[in-house]
C-alpha positions in Angstrom: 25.7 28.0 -10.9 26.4 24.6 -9.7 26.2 25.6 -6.0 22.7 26.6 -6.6 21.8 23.5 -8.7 23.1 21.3 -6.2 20.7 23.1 -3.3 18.0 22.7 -5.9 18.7 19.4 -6.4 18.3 19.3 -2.4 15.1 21.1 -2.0 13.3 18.9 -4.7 14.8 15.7 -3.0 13.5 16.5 0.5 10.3 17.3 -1.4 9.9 14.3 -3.2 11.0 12.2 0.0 8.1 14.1 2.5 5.5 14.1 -0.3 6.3 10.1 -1.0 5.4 9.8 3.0 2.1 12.4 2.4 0.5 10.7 -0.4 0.3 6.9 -0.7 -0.3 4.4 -3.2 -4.2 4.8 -3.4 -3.8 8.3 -4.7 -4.4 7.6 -7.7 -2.4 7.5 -11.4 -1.7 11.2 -12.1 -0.4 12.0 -8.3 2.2 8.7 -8.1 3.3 9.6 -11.3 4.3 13.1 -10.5 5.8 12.1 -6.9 8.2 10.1 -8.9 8.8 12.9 -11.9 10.2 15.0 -8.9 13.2 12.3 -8.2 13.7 12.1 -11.4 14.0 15.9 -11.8 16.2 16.1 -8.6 18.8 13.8 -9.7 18.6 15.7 -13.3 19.5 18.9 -11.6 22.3 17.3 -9.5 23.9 15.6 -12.3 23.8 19.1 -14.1 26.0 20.7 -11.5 28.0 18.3 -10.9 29.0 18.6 -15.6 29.2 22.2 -14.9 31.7 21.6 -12.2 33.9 19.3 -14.3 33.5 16.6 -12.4 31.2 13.4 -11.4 32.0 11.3 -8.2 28.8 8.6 -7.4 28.7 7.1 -3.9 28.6 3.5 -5.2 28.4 0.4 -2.2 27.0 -2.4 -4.8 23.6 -2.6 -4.1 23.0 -1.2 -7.8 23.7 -4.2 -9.5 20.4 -5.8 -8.2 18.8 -2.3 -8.2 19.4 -2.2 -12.2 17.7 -6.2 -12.5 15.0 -4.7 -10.7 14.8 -1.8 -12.7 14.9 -3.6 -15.8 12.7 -6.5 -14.8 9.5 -4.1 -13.7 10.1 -2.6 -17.3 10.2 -5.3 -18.8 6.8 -6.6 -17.2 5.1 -4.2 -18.5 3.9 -6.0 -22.0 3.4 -9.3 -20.5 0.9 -7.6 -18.0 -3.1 -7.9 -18.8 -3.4 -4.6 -17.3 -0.7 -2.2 -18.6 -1.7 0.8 -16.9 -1.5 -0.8 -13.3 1.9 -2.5 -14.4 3.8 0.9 -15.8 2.7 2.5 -12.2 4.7 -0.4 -10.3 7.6 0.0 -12.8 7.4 3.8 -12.2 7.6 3.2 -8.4 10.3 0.3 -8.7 12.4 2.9 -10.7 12.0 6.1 -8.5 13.3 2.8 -5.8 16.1 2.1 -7.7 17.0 5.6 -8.1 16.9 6.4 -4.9 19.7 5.0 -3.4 22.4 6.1 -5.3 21.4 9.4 -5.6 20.5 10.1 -1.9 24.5 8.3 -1.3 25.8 10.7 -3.3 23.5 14.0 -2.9 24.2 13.3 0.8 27.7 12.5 0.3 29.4 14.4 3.5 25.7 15.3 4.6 24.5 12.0 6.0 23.3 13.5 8.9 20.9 15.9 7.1 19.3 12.4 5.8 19.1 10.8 9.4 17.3 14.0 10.4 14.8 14.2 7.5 13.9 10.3 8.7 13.7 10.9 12.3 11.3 14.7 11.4 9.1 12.2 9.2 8.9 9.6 12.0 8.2 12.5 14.3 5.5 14.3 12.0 3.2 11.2 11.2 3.6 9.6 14.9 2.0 13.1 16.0 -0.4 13.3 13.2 -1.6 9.6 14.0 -1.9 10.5 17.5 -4.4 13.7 16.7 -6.1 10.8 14.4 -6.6 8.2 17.1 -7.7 10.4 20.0 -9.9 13.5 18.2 -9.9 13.2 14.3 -11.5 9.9 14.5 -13.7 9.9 16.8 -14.9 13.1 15.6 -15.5 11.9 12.3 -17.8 9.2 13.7 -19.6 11.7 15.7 -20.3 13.9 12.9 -21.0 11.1 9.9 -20.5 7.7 11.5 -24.2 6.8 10.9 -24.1 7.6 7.4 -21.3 5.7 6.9 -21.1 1.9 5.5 -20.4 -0.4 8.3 -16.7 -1.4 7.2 -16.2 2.3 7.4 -17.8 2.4 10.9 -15.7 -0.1 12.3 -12.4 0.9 10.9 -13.5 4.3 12.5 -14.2 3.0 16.0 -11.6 0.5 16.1 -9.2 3.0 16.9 -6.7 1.6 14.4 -4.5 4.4 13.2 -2.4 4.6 9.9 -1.7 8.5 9.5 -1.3 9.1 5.9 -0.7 5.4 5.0 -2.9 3.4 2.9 -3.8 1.7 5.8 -2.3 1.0 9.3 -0.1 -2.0 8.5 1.5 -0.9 6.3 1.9 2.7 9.0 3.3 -0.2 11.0 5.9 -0.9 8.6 7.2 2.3 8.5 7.1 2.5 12.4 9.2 -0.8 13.0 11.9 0.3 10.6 12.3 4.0 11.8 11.6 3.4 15.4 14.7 1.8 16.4 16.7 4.5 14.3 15.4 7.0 16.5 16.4 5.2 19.5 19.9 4.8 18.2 20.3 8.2 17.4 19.2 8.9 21.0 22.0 6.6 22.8 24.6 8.2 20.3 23.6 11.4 21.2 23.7 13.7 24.4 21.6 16.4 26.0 18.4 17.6 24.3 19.2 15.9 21.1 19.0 12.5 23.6 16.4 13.5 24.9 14.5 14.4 21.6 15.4 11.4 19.8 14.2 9.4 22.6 10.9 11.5 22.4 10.7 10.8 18.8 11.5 6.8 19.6 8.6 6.8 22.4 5.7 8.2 20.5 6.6 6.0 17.6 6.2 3.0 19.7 2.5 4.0 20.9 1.8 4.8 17.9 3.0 1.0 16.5 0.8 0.1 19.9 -2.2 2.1 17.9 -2.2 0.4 14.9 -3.3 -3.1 15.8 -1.0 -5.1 13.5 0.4 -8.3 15.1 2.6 -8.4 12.6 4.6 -5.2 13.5 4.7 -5.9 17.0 6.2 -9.8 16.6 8.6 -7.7 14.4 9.2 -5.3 16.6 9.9 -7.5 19.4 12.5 -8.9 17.6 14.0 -5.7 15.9 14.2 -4.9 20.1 16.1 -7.8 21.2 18.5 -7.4 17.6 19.3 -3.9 18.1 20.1 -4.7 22.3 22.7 -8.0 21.4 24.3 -5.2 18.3 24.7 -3.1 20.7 26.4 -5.3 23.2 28.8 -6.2 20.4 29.6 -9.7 21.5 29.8 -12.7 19.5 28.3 -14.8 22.4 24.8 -12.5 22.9 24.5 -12.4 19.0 24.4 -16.3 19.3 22.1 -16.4 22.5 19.5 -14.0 20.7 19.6 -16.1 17.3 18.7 -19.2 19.9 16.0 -17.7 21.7 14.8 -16.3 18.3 14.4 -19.9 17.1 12.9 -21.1 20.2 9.8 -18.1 20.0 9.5 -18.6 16.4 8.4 -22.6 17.4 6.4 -21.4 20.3 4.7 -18.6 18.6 4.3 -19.0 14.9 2.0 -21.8 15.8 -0.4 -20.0 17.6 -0.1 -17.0 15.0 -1.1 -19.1 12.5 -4.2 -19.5 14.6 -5.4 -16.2 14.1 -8.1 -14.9 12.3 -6.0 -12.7 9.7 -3.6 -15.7 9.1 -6.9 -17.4 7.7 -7.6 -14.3 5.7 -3.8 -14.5 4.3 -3.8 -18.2 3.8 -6.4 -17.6 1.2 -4.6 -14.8 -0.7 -1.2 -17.1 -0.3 -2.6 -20.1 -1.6 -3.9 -18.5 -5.0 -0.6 -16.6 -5.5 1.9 -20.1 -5.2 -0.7 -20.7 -8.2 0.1 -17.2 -10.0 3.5 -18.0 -9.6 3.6 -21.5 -10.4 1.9 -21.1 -13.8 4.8 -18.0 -14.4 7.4 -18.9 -12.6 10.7 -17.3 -14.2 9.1 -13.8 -14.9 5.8 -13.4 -13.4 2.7 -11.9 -14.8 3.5 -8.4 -14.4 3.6 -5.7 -11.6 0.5 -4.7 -10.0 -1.1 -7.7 -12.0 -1.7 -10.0 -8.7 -5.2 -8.5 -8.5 -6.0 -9.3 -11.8 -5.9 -13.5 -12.1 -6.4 -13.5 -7.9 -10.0 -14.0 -8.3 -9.4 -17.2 -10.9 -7.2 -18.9 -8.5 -8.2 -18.2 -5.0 -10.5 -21.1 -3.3 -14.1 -20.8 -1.9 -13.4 -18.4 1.1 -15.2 -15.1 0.8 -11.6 -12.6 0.8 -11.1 -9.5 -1.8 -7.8 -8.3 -2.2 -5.7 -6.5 -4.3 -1.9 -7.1 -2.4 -0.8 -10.7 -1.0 0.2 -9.5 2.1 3.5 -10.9 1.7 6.2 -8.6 -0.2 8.1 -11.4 -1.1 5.2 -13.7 -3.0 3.9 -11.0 -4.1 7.4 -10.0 -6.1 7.8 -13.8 -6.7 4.0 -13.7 -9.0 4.6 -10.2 -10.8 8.7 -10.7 -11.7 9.3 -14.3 -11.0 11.7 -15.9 -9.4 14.7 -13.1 -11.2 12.4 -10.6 -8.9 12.9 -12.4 -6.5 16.2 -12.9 -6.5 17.3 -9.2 -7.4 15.0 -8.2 -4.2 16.9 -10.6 -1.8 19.6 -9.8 -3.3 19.6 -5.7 -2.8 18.5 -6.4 1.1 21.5 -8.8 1.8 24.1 -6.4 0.0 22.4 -3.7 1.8 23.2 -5.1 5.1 26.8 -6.2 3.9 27.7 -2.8 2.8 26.3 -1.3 6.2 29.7 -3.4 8.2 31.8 -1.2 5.8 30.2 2.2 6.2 32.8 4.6 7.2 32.1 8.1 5.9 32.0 10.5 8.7 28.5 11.4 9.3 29.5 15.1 7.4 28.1 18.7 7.7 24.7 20.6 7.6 25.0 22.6 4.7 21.6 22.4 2.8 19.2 22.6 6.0 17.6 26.1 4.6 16.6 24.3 1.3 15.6 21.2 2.4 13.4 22.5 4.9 11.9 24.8 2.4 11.4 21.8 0.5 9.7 20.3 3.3 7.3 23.2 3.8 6.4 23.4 0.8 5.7 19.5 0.5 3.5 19.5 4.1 1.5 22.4 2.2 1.4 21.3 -1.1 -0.2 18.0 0.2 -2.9 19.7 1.8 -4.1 22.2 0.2 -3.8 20.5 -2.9 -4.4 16.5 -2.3 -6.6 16.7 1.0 -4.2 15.1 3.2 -4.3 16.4 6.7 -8.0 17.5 6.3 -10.4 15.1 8.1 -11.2 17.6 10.7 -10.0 21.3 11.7 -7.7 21.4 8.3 -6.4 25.1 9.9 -5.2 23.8 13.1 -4.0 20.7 12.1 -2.3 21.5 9.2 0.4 23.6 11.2 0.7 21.5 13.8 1.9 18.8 11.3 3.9 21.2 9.3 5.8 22.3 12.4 6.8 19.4 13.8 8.3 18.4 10.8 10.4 21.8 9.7 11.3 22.1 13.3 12.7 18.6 14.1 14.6 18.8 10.7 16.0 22.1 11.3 16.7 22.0 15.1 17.5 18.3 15.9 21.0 17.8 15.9 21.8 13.8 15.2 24.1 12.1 13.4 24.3 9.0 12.1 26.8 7.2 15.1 27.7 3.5 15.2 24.0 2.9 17.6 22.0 4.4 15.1 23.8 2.3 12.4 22.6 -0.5 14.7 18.7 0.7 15.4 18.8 1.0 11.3 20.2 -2.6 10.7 17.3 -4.0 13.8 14.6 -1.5 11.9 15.6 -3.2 8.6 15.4 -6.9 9.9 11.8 -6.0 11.4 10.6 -4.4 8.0 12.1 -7.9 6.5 9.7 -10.0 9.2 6.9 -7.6 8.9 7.2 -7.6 5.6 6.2 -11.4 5.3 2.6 -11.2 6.3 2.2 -7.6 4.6 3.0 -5.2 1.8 4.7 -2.4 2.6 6.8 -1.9 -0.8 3.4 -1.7 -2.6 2.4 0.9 -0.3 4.7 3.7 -1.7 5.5 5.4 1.7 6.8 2.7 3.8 8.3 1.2 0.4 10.3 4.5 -0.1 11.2 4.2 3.8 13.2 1.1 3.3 15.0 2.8 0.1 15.7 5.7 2.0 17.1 3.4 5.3 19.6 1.7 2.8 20.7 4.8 1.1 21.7 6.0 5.0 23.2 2.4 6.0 25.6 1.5 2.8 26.9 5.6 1.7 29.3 3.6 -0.4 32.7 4.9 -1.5 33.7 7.7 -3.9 33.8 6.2 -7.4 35.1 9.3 -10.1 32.5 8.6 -13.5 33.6 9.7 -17.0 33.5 14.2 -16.7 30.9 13.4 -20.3 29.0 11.0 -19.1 27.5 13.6 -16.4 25.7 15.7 -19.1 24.2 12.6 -20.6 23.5 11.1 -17.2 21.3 14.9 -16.3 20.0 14.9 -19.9 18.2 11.2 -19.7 16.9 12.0 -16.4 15.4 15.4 -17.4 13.7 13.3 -20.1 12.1 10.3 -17.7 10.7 13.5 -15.5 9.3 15.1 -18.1 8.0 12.3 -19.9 6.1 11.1 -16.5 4.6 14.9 -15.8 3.6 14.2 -19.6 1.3 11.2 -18.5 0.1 11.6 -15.7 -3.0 13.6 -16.6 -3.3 11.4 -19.1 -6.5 9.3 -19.1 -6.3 7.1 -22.5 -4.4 4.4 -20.7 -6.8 5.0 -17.6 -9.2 2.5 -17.7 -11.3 3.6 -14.6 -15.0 4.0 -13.6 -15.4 6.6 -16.1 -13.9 4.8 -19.2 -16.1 1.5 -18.3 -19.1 4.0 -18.5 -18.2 5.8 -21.6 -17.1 2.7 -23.8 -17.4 -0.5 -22.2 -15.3 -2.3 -24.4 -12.6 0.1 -24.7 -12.5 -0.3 -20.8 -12.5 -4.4 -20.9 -9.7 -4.1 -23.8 -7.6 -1.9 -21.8 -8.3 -4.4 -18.6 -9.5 -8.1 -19.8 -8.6 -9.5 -16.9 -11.1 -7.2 -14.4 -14.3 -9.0 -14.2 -16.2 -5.7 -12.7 -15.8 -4.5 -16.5 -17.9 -7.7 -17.9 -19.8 -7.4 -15.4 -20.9 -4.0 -16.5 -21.1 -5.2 -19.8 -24.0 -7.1 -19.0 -25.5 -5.0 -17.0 -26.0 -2.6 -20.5 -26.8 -5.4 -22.4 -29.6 -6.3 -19.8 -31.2 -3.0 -20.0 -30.8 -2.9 -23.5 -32.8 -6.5 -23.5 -30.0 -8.2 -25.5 -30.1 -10.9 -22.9 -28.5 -13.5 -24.7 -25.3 -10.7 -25.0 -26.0 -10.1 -21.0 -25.8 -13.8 -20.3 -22.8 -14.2 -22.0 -20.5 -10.8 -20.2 -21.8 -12.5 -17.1 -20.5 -15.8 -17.4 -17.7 -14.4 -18.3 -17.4 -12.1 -14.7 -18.3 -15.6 -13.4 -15.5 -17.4 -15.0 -13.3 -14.6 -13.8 -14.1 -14.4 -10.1 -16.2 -17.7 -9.6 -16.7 -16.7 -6.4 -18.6 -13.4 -6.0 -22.4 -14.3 -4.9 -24.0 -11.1 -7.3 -22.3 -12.5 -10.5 -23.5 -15.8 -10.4 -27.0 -13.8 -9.4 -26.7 -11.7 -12.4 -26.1 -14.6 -14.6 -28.9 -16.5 -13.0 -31.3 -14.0 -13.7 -29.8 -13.5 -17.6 -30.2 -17.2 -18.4 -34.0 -17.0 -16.9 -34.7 -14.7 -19.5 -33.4 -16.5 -22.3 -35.3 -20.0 -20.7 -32.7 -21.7 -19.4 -34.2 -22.6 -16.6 -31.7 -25.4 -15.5 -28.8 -23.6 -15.8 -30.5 -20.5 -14.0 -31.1 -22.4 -10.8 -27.4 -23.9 -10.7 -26.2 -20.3 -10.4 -29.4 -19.3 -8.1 -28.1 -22.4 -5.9 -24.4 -21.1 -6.2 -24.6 -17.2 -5.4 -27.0 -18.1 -2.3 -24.0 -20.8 -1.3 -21.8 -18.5 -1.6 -23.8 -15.0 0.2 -23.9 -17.9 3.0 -19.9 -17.7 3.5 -19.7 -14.0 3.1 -18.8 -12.1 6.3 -18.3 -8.9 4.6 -21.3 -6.4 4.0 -20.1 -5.8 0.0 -19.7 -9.6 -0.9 -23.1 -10.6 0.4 -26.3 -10.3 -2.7 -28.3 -7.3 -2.2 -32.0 -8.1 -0.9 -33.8 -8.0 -4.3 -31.2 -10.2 -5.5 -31.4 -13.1 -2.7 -35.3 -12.6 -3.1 -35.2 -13.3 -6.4 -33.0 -16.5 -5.8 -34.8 -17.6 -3.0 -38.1 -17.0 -5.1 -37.2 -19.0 -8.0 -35.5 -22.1 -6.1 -39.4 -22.1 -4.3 -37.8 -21.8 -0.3 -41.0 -20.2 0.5 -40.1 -20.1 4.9 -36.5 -18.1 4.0 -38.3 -16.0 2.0 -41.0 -14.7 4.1 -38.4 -13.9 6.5 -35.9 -11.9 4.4 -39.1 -10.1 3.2 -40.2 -9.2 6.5 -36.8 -8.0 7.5 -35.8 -6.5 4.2 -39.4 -4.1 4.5 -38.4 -3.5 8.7 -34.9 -2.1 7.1 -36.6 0.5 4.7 -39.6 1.3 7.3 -37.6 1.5 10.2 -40.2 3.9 11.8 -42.6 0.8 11.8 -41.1 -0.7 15.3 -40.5 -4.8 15.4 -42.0 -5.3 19.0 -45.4 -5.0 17.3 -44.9 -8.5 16.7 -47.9 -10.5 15.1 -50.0 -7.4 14.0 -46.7 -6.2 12.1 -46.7 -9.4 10.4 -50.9 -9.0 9.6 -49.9 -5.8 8.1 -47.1 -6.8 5.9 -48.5 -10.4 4.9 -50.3 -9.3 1.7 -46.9 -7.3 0.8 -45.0 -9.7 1.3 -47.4 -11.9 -1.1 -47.4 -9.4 -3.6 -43.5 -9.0 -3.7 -43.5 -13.1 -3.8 -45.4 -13.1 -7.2 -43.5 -10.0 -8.4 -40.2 -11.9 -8.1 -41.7 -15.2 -9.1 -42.5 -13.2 -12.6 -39.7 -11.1 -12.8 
């Protein structure tokens, strides 16, 4: 019985781990919560077999001392945040994190190479997927519905930009720059077809990193490159040399980086949370809570977000500076543990049920979360689920001192990368880094108390069960369905989310209780102050009570504002910008966004009929004038 619990406890860790990497963080509630149940339930079956045995050994290294703050700081964020649901996702993500490390150091415990080879199959499986993505899933979505599309969808389609089954492709970069140079470790330590396999592996990684347009992840890259070569060279002198060159790219570089167009981007998003953070500095405003007071703090520039694009700020705002500190924490010890790994890299036993487990993951993913099906779901499908059973079951690594090296490079580009992204909020490349420590500090045997196990196996049984519990669960869900069904259940549940009162007015306004409809509006505005269509809406509200003064401030503000918008869904829609240009009396602009707005919906009607189109559409475009001037 505990042999077959432990090779239980296998399969449903190398499902959980390949699921983790098939569904990201944009899944949705219900689907996170059950990718982290299934940890949850692996360790509980592992700690099962090992009280039936008679005896408990953890692989401990010390990184679970700022694992538990962690832990126990995402928890404890949880009632301070203005949006619980949100925060109890992150602490349910932080704690399948913390969980991970151990129990992958001690599940693996004399099997670390079955975890190097798990890595380097995932690596292998999403490089090839991402490659079918850039060269014929892509492009053959934009053939068959690229006109239909809106045009942020069109050009992330055409740009060629790959992020396999990533939220999107930086944070697919993140996962690249930590696993790639593993791979290529494994490949010097090995020999043969396993050499030549890893090196495979390594290669199509790297296009793929090429394919993803982050500048990010290649700086980081770069450097992992240049680490991993002065490691492996093991002197103290080209350890020295590369930390000197280092300094002198970052002077020549990081200027001219800073000059780039998505630095601008991330210079808004940085500058609103330093004031997140300094107004809650010691324990932050609660995970997954950024989104939720960015809009109140962020300056004039036309940027939605939901992340920060920085890991580390972005822990810093939602658990403070203890967050902070337990993060930094966990990465140093990581890397100080790694110079005292010893363990023997171990056996194979367990390759039939983890590859069963990562069958059944692959085809669980698909056929019941979509992923894999943008185009020719029966070819692709397979081709995905073989490369990743096969590489697990037939490559032959193990974790040698080079690998160990590629790992520790991998881990310092993550680190880089991580400063102008967010890969631990993207649940995948978050779980990667987990995962990368659990393989560089194994720790040393530490034998627990023989009944402590049975209570260890019952509590975790109890935090699986409790998540598959709510994860259908919709009462704490307060999405688009919730705001329609009970608006103020919806803006209780979310107070902060300025969409909600934005709603709100929008009911009151049909219902003509436009005092009511002024009042949810100015408070969207006073919520995110910077959105053109709420200052619109409000506008338009305080016309129809006669506050005519206050009606063309905000007519004023939201045209200001559409002005600095460069993307399609911040800008007003056309009735909206002809009502504001109506009322403010800017007769020129308006005759012109007429004219333009009727060419859009009577595109059959062709421009290059010049002065006799405008004959025909002058007494529309006089009639819409006094429709909006009386609206």
């Amino acid at each position: 019985m505990p042999r077959l619990l432990e090779r239980a406890a296998l399969f449903l860790a190398a499902f959980q781990i390949v699921l983790r990497f098939c569904i990201n963080a944009g899944s949705g509630w219900g689907a996170n919560l059950f990718v982290h149940a299934t940890l949850w339930a692996a360790a509980a079956l592992w700690l099962a077999s090992r009280a039936l045995e008679g005896r408990w050994t953890m692989r401990l290294s010390g990184v679970e001392i700022p694992l538990t703050a962690l832990l126990a700081l995402s928890c404890a964020s949880i009632p301070r945040a203005s949006y619980t649901r949100s925060a109890i996702e992150g602490a349910g993500a932080f704690a399948t994190y913390a969980l991970l490390v151990p129990l992958c150091a001690s599940l693996f415990a004399g099997r670390r190479a079955l975890l190097l080879r798990l890595l380097l199959a995932s690596l292998a499986a999403l490089s090839l997927y991402a490659v079918l993505q850039r060269f014929w899933i892509l492009p053959e979505i934009d053939r068959m519905s690229g006109a239909q599309q809106p045009e942020e969808i069109r050009t992330r389609l055409r740009s060629g930009e790959i992020w396999a089954t990533f939220f999107y492709p930086n944070s697919f970069a993140g996962f690249l720059v930590l696993l790639v140079p593993l791979a290529a470790g494994a490949a010097v330590d090995a020999k043969g077809a396993t050499r030549a396999a890893c090196g495979a592996i390594a290669a199509l990684g790297a296009l793929c990193l090429a394919f993803t347009g982050s500048l990010g992840a290649w700086i980081a890259a770069a450097g992992g490159a240049v680490l991993f070569a002065a490691l492996l060279s093991r002197r103290r002198a080209v350890l020295v040399a590369v930390a000197a060159a280092g300094v002198v790219a970052a002077v020549v570089l990081v200027p001219r980086v800073l000059r780039h167009h998505s630095m601008e981007i991330r210079a808004t998003y940085w500058s609103a949370a330093a004031k997140i953070a300094a107004e809650r500095p010691v324990l932050g405003v609660g995970l997954n809570n950024f989104r939720e007071h960015y809009y109140l703090h962020r300056d004039a520039r036309q940027y939605e977000t939901a992340q920060v694009h920085n890991d580390y700020l972005q822990i810093l705002v939602e658990l403070g500076a203890l967050g902070l500190l337990a993060f930094l924490a966990f990465l140093a010890m990581t890397v100080r543990a790694s110079m005292r790994a010893d363990e023997p890299p171990g056996a194979s036993d367990g390759v039939g049920p983890m590859a069963a487990g990562v069958a059944v993951a692959v085809v669980g993913a698909a056929a019941l979360h979509g992923v894999f099906a943008d185009v020719a779901w029966g070819l692709v499908v397979p081709m995905v689920l073989a490369a990743w059973v096969v590489t697990f079951a037939k490559l032959h690594a193990s974790p040698g001192p080079a690998a160990r090296f590629g790992l520790l490079a991998g881990l310092a580009s993550f680190c880089v990368h991580s400063m102008v992204d967010f890969n631990l909020y993207d649940y995948g490349a978050g779980a990667a880094l987990f995962l990368a420590a659990a393989l560089l500090a194994p720790g040393r045997p530490v034998e627990l108390g023989r009944p402590s196990a049975p209570a260890a196996a019952a509590a975790c049984a109890l935090v699986a069960l409790g998540a598959l519990a709510i994860a259908p669960d919709r009462t704490l869900d307060a999405d688009h369905r919730a705001a329609q069904g009970d608006i103020d259940g919806a803006i209780a549940l979310r107070p902060q989310h300025a969409p909600y009162h934005f709603q709100a007015g929008t009911v009151h306004a049909r219902s003509g209780n436009h005092a009511e409809a002024a009042a949810a509006f100015g408070r969207a505005v006073q919520l995110y102050p910077t959105r053109a269509g709420n200052h619109a809406a409000l506008a338009r509200a305080l016309d129809r009570i006669d506050r005519r003064d206050d009606a063309l401030h905000h007519y004023r503000h939201a045209l200001e504002l559409e002005r600095r918008a460069d993307i399609e869904r911040l800008r007003l829609e056309p009735p909206d910008k002809i009502r504001a240009l109506a009322r403010l009396g800017d007769h020129d602009a308006l005759v012109a966004l007429m004219r333009a707005y009727r060419r859009d919906l009577l595109p059959q009607i062709p421009a290059q009929l010049g002065d006799d189109y405008d004959a025909l559409t002058k007494p529309a475009i006089d009639r819409a004038i006094a429709a909006a001037l009386t609206d």
